[in-house]
C-alpha positions, 0 to 999 in steps of 0.5 A, a space after each residue: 513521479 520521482 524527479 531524481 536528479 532533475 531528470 526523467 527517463 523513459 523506459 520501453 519494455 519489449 517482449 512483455 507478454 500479453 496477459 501480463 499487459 492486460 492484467 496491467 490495463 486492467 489494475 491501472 484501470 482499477 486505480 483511475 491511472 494510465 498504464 505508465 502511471 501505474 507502472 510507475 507507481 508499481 516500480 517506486 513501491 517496489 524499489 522504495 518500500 515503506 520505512 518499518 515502524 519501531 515499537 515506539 513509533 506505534 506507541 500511542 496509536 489509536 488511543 482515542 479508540 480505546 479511551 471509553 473503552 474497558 479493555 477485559 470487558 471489550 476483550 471477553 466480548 469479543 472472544 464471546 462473538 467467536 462462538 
């Protein structure tokens, strides 16, 4: 949980409609969480969202991957399989 300032709030919803909770229950079940941890959870995604990535954060990534590789036979092999 974010601590913003050193306190917590709480939150109470009325009025929400039932399919909704249960769709809720059912994700927060999914996702090994109470339902108020993944309303949390579902709030800080959605007020926070991740930061973008530049080119340059991306450069170098996944290089241990293609490193035995041979790009133009790995690349025709693949658009073989698409047939």
């Amino acid at each position: 949980m974010e601590d913003i300032g050193g306190k917590v709030a709480t939150l109470n919803i009325k009025n929400l409609p039932d399919g909704l909770y249960k769709k809720l229950q059912a994700r927060a079940k999914r996702e090994r969480r109470s339902v108020a941890q993944e309303v949390i959870g579902l709030l800080s995604k959605a007020l926070n969202p991740p930061r973008q990535l530049s080119i340059l954060d991306l450069k170098g990534l996944g290089k241990e991957y293609w490193q035995d590789l041979e790009a133009t036979e790995h690349v025709a092999k693949e658009r073989a399989s698409w047939d």
